[in-house]
Structures are given as C-alpha cells and as structure tokens.
C-alpha positions in Angstrom: 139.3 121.1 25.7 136.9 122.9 27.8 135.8 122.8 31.3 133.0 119.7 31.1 135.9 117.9 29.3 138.5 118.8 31.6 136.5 117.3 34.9 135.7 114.4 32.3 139.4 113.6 31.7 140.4 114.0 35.7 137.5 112.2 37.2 137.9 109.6 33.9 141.5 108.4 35.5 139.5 107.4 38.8 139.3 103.8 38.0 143.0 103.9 38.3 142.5 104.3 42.2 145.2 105.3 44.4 148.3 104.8 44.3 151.0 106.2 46.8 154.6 107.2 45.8 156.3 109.8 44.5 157.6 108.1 40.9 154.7 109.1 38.3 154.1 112.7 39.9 157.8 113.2 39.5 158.1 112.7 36.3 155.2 114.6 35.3 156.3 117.6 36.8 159.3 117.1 35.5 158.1 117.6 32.2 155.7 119.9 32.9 159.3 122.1 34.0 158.6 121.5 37.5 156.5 124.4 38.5 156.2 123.2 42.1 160.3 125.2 42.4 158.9 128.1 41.0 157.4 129.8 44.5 157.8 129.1 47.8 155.6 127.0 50.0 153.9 126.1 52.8 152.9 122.1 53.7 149.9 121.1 55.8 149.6 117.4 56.5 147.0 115.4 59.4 144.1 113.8 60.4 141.7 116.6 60.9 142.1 120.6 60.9 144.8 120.6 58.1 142.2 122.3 55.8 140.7 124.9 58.6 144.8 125.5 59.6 145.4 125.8 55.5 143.1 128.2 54.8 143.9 130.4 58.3 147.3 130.6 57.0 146.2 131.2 53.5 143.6 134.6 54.5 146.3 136.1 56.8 149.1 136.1 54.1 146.7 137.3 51.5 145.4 140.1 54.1 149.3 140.4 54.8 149.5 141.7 51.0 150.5 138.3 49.4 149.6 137.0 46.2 148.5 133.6 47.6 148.1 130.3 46.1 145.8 127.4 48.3 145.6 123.9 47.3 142.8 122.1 49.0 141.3 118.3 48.8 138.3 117.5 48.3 135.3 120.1 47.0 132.0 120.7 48.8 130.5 121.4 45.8 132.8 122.7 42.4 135.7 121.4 41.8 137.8 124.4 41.1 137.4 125.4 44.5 140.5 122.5 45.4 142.7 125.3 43.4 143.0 128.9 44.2 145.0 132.0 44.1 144.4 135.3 45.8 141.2 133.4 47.7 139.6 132.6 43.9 138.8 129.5 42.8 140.9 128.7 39.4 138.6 130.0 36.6 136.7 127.1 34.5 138.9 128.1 30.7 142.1 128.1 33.0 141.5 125.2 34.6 140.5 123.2 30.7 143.7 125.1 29.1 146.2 123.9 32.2 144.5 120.3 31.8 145.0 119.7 28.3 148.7 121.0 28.7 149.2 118.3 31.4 147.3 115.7 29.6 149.9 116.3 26.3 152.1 115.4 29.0 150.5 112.1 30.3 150.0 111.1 26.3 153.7 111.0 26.3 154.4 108.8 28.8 151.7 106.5 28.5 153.3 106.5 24.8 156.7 105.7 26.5 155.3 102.8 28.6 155.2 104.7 31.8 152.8 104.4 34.4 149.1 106.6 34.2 149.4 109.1 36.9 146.7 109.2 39.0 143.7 111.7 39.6 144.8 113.2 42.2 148.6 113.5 40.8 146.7 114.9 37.9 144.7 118.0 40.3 148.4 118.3 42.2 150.3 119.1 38.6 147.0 121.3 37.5 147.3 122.9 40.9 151.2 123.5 41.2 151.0 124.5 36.8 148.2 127.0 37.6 149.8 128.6 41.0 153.8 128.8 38.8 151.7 130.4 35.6 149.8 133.1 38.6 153.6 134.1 39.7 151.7 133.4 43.0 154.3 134.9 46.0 153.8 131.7 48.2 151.5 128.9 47.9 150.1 126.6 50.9 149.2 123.3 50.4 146.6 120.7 51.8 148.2 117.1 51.8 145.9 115.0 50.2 146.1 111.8 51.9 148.6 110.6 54.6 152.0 112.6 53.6 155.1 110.2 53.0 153.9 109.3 49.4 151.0 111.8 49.0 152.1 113.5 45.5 152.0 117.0 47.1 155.4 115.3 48.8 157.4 116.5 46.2 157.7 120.3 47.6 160.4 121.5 48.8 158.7 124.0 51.5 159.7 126.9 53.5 157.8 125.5 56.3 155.9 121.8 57.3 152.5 122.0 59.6 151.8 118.8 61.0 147.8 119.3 62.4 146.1 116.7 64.8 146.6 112.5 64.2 143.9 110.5 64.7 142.7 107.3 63.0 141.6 107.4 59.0 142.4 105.5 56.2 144.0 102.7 58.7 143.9 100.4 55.7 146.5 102.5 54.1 148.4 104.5 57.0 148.4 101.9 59.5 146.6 100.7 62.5 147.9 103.0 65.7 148.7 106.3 65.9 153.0 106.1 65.7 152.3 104.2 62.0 150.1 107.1 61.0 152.1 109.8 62.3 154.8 108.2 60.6 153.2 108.4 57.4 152.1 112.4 58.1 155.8 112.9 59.4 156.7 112.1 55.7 156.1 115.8 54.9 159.6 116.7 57.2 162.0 117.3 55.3 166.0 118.0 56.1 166.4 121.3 57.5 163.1 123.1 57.0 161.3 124.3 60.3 157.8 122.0 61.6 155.1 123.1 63.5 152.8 120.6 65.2 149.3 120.4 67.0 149.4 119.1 70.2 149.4 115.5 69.7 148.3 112.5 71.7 151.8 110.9 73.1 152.9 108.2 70.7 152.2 111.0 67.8 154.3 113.9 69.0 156.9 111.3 69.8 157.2 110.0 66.5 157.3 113.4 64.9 160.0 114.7 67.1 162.1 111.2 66.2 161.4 112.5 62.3 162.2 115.8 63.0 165.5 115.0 64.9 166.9 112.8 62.5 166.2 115.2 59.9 167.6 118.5 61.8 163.8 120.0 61.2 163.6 122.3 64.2 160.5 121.1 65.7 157.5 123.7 67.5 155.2 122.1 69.3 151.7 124.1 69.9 150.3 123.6 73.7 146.8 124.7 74.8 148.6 126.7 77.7 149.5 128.5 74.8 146.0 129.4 74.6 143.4 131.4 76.8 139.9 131.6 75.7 137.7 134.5 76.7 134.4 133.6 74.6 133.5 130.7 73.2 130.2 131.3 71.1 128.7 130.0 67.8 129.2 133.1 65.6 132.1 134.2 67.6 135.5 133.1 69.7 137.5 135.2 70.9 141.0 134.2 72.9 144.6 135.2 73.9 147.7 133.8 72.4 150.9 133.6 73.1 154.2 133.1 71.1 157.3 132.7 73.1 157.4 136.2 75.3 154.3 138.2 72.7 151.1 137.8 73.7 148.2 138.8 71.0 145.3 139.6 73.2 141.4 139.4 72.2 142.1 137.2 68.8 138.7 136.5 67.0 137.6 133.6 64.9 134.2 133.1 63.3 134.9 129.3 63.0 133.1 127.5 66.0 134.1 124.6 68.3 136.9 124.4 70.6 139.2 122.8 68.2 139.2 125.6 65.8 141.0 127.6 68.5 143.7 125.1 68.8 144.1 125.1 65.2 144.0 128.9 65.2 146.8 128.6 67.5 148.6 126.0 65.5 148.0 128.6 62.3 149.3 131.5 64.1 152.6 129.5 65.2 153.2 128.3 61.5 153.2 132.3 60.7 155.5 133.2 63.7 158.3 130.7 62.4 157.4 131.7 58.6 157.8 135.1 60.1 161.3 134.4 61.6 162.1 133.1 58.1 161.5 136.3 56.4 157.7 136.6 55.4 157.1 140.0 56.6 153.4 140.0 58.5 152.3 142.5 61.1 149.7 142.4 63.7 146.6 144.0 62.1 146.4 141.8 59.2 147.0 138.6 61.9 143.9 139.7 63.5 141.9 140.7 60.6 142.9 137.1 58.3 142.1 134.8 61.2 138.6 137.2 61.5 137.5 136.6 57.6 138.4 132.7 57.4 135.6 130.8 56.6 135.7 126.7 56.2 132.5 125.8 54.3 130.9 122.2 55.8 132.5 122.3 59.0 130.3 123.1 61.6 128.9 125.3 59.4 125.3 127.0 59.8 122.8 127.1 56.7 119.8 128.4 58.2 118.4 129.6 61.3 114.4 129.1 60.9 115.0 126.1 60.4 118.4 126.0 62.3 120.4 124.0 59.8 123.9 122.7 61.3 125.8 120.9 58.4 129.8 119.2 58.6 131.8 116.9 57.3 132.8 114.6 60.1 133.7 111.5 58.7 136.5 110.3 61.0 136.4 109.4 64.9 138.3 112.3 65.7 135.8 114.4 63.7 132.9 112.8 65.1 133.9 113.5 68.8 134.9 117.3 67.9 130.9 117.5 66.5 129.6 115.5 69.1 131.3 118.2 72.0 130.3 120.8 69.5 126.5 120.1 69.0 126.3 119.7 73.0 128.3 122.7 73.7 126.3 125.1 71.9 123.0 123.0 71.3 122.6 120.9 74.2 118.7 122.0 74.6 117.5 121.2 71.3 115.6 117.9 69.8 118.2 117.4 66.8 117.1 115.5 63.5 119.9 113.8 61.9 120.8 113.4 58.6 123.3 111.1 58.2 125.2 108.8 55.6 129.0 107.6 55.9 131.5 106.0 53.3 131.6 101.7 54.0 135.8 102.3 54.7 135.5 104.8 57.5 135.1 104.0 61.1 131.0 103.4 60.9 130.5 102.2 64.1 132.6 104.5 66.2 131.2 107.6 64.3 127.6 106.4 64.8 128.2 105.4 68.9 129.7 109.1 69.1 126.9 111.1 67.0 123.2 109.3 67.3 122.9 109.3 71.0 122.3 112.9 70.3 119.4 112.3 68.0 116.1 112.8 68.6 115.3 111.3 65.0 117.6 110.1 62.5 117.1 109.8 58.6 119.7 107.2 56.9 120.6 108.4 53.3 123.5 107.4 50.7 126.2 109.6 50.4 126.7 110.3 46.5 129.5 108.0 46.1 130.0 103.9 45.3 131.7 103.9 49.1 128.5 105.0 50.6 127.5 101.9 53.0 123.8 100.9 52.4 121.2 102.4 54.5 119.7 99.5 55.8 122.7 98.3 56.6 123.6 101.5 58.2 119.8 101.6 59.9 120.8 98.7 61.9 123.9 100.4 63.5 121.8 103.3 64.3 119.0 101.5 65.8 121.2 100.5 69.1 121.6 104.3 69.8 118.5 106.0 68.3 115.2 104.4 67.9 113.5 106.9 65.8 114.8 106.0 62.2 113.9 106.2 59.0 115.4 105.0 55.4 115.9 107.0 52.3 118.5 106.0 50.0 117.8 109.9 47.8 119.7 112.3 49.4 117.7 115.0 48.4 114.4 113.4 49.6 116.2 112.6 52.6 116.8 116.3 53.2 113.5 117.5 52.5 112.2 115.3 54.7 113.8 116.6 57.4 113.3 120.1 56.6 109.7 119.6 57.0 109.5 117.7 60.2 112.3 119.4 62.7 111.1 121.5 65.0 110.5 124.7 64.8 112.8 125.1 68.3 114.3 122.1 67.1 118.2 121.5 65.0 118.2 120.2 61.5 122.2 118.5 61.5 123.5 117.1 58.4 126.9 114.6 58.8 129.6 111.5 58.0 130.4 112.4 54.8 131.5 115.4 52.8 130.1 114.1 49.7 126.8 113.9 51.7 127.4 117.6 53.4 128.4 119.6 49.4 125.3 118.0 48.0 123.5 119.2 51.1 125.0 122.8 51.6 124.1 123.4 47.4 120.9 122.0 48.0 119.6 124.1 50.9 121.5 127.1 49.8 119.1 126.8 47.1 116.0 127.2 49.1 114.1 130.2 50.3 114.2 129.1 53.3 117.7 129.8 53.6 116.9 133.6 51.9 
C-alpha cells in the first residue's frame, strides 16, 4: 500500500458516516495492542479553540524538550497534517505502512462479523499506532467531534482540557448548551485533573456536576486571570496569572481576543500538568506560546492584496471573526468570500459576518454538505446587496483577487474545506511572494 492508496482506503470508509461509541474503536485498538496505553496524554474537547489550545500546549512541551505527539481534526490542506510528532506531519510511507497494518486488522473483524470502523476511528488508530511506534514522551489530542463517544474517548489521560461550548452539530450533541457540554464533559474521567475555558453558565455548571461526581479536580480559567497590554494583528502581548505567579509580558502571534483566553486556558492545562510532574520552566513557556501558529484561523495570506482567510463555521466562530475583522479592520471595504456546509447554523453565521461586506461572492465549499449558492445568495441578500454567484471556488477567488481594493480586505470564510482550498490556492500565487 502506498500513500494514494492509503487516503483511498480511509476516505473509501466515508460512506459509512458517523457513528458515535466507543465499541468498534475498542476493539480495534485492542488488537492493534492498544497503543493509546503506551504514552501519556493530554485530551482537548469543545466547541471552538480546542485546536488553537492543542497546538499551544503541543509547541511549549516540544520547546520544553519533549518528544511530542499532536492529533488534530480536520486538514487545511494534506492530510497527514491531522498526525504529528515533534511538530512534523506523519511522513506519506509511514502513514501507507501504519494503514495497511490497521486495515489487516479491520479485514479480521469484518471477517468475524463485526462492525466496519469508521473513518475517523480509522485516522484515531493510525494516529495513536504512529505516536506508540515514535516512543513519543506525551501526546495531546484534539477530540474529534463532541467527546462522550468521540473514539479519541478511549484515553486514559494525564490531564482533560475542556475549551469554550457553543452550539455545533446540535443534531448530534443536543440542542442547549448543558446537552452539549454534557457530551464534551464525556472526556472527564475518574480522578484525572480538568481544566476549563470560561464557560457560559449552564456549561461550567454541567462540567463541574461531571467533574464532582467523578472526583476530577476541576480549574476553571477566568479572564481576571488575564491582563492584556497589546492587542495587535501580528502581535499580543498580556499578563498571566496562575494562583500567586504572575508571567508578565506573554506574547502570541495568534490574533483576536479569544486567542488570549485560550492562551490562558493553554497555560493553565501546563500549570496542573506541571503539578503532575511534567517538568517545564519559564523560558520555554514564553518561547512555545511565541512560535504557535494555527493555519486558517484568522490567518493573513497577503498584504497587497490584504488577504484575511478562517475557518469560522459555527456561531461562536462567526461572532469571534465578526469582533475580529472590526477590531483590527474596521476602516476597510471588505470583499467576502464565503460558502458554508447545509448542517451548520447558515443563517446565524451570515446575520453575524455579511453586514460587514462591502461585496460578497457566494461559492461552494468542496464538499456534498456545501448548501447551494443561490440558495445561499438569498440569505445574503437581506444583509449585503452587492452579490454575486460562483459555484467554482477557484474562480470565485480569482475574482475577488482582482476586484478588492487596493486599500481594501480580501476575507475568505464558513467553511474549512472552503478556507484549505483557498490558503493552497493563493499560497500559490505571486502575489502572495
């Protein structure tokens, strides 16, 4: 098997959609001789910031000296960059050789009548195969969707990091905030320190009813926690304080207020870790949180054109960019690129992001969820006038490459299939050289 037929065989079980519970990835595991026991861990679970919280935690223990592995979910724009150890992706022959040994063991117990594991139990067992085969010294993982029956579930980690709760995939986790956070609470298991994001009310009280009943001692981050000091595109730079330490002048080059907050939320997760015998030391704190980078969020392309992609796809997301864009942006005429999956919250993201638009160009998101752009046209319409169509996302972008403004912002959102495709595209360009 090599890599072409690797991604054929994982994106080839697809069809089998979704299917939450911990059964099938425990069996697989099990006879793949449970790798997932062989290092310690670290859990992330939420709604938004689990993957910019995942890989703060992940560049500070790897600047801390550790051999680190980092499971992520989804890609921007290869798909080994959802596995990695020592902050590289899984290389293409490893990730074919680790597939076909974990294939062997779905043959078997398709043979035995078992249930097909899914896709993404399949990526978790590549994943957890590939990080026990790197001896990696700890490994932090991304939840992949909700937490209770995610099949990442089946850690047993040093340390569960619950990031914000807002509404997604209601027609899985539930309709309010407690059912979801129920669902992300999953990830709490008996005994093992959690660290949560401050949360809206009927969120944090749900997790501390989890974490009681499971004798998790429970941190919860505050933004008093928190002082900020300079809040600019390129650059943040705040205080932080941990019980009776304060770590002044903390830098991160990720921008928007809520990256601060989940800086602080990384930060704590390292503090308990620390307490629990990771050894860390101030200097590499300041220099991990420094380097992380989080391609497609709020991420900058270009800046002749200025070229603003991310990967808002949720109403928590949406309002994060919306505050964003206006924070730093406010004086520019912005043309929008935008496409968003049918099951997401379309008409909340669109009332939250096209009032900003001076123009808007409707595309299709590469993926049979996208919702038609005439059908999404009309939502636009009641908050931006200026529209166009373009099903091809490509034609859609180079379309609005040539007609922003030269003063003007070029913003490309509501889907992270939509935002890869974009980022590789314009990376691509000399006008990004």
């Amino acid at each position: 098997m090599d890599y072409k037929e690797a991604l054929e065989y994982i994106h080839g079980t697809r069809k089998l959609g979704s299917k939450l519970g911990l059964k099938n990835i425990t069996e697989l595991l099990n006879r793949l001789g449970n790798p997932q026991n062989k290092y310690p861990s670290i859990h992330v679970a939420g709604t938004n910031g689990k993957g910019s919280v995942t890989s703060m935690i992940a560049h500070v223990l790897h600047q801390s000296g550790y051999k680190v592995g980092m499971f992520i979910s989804p890609y921007l724009e290869n798909f080994t960059e959802r596995i990695q150890v020592g902050l590289k992706e899984i290389p293409r022959d490893d990730l074919a050789r680790i597939t076909q040994k974990v294939k062997e063991k779905v043959d078997d117990m398709i043979e035995e009548g078992l249930n097909h594991p899914t896709e993404f139990e399949i990526v978790t067992a590549i994943g957890f195969s590939y990080f026990a085969e790197a001896e990696v010294d700890i490994a932090v993982v991304e939840v992949g969707l909700g937490g209770r029956f995610d099949a990442t579930n089946v850690l047993k980690p040093i340390l569960s990091v619950i990031t914000s709760i807002s509404y997604d995939h209601i027609n899985i986790l539930g309709d309010s905030l407690d059912k979801i956070a129920y669902e992300k609470a999953g990830i709490i298991k008996e005994g093992v320190p959690v660290v949560s994001y401050p949360q809206a009310l009927e969120s944090a009280e749900v997790i501390r009813q989890v974490a009681a009943e499971r004798n998790a001692p429970l941190t919860e981050v505050t933004p008093e926690q928190v002082k900020v000091k300079k809040q600019e595109f390129d650059e943040q730079i705040f205080d932080f304080i941990f019980e009776d330490k304060c770590y002044p002048d903390l830098k991160i080059r990720l921008p928007g207020s809520h990256q601060i907050i989940n800086a602080a939320t990384a930060l704590t997760a390292l503090m308990i870790a620390q307490k629990n015998g990771l050894s860390l030391n101030s200097r590499d704190i300041y220099t991990g949180l420094e380097v992380t980078r989080w391609p497609g969020r709020l991420e900058k392309l270009c800046d002749k054109p200025l070229i603003i992609i991310d990967g808002a796809h949720n109403i928590s997301g949406a309002k994060a960019l919306a505050e964003s864009i206006k924070f730093y942006f406010n004086n520019k005429k912005i043309t929008l690129v935008l496409g968003i999956l049918k099951d997401k919250a379309v008409d909340e993201i669109v009332a939250t992001i096209c009032p900003l638009a001076y123009k808007t160009i409707v595309t299709t998101p590469d993926s049979p969820r996208a919702i038609a752009p005439e059908e999404l046209a009309e939502k636009v319409q009641l908050y931006c006038r200026n529209i166009s169509i373009e099903p091809d996302p490509i034609k859609a972008l180079d379309i609005a490459i040539d007609t922003t403004e030269q003063d003007g912002l070029m913003l490309v959102c509501g889907s992270l299939y939509l935002v890869g495709l974009a980022r590789k595209y314009i990376r691509s360009l000399d006008i990004c050289r």
